[in-house]
C-alpha positions as CSV (number, residue, x, y, z in Angstrom):
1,X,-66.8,-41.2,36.5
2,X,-68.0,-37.7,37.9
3,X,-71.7,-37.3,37.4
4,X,-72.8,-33.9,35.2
5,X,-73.5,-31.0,37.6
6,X,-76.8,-28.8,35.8
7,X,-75.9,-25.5,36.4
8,X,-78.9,-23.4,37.0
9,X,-78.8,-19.5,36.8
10,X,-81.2,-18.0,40.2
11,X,-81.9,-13.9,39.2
12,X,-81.6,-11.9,42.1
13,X,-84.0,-9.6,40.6
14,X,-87.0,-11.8,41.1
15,X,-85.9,-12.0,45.5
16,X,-86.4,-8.2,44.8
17,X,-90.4,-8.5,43.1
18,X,-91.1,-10.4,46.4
19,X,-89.8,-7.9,49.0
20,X,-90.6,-3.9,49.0
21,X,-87.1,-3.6,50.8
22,X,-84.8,-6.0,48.4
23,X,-82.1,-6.5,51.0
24,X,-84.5,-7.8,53.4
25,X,-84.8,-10.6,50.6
26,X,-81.0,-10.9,50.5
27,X,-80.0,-10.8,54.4
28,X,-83.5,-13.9,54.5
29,X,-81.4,-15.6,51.8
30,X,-78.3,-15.2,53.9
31,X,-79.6,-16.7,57.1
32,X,-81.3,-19.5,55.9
33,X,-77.6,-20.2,53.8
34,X,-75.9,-19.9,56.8
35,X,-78.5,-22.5,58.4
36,X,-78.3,-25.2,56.2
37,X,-73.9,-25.1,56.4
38,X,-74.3,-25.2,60.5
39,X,-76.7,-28.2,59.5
40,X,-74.6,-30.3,56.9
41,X,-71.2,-28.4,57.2
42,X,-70.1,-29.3,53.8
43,X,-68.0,-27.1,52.2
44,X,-68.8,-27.6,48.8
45,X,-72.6,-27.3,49.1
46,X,-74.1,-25.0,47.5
47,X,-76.0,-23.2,49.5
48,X,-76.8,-19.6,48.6
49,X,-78.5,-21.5,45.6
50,X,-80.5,-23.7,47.7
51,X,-81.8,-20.4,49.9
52,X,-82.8,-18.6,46.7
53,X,-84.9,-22.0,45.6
54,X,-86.4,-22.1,49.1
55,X,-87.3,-18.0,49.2
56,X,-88.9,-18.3,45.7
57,X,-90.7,-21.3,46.1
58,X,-92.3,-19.6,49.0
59,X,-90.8,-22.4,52.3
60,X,-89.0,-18.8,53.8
61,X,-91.1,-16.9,55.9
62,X,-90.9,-13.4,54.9
């Protein structure tokens, strides 16, 4: 039996309160994503979600 995935919603919109230039908040997001798949290369990972939690809980360096 599958275990029950929580779905959590990430806004965008608070990646653009940290950052004067929002898309500097979305190209940090996209590197450290594109870290952690060269790291675990699993496809079904989720890791834009995981870089968002990282960059708002302050572990991304701005």
């Amino acid at each position: 039996m599958k275990k029950k995935e929580k779905k959590e919603y990430l806004p965008i919109e608070d990646i653009w309160k940290r950052y004067d230039n929002r898309y500097k908040g979305v190209l940090k997001v996209a590197e450290e994503a594109r870290r952690l798949f060269e790291i675990t290369q699993e496809r079904d990972s989720e890791f834009i979600s995981k870089a968002i939690q990282k960059l708002m809980n302050g572990k991304l360096k701005k």
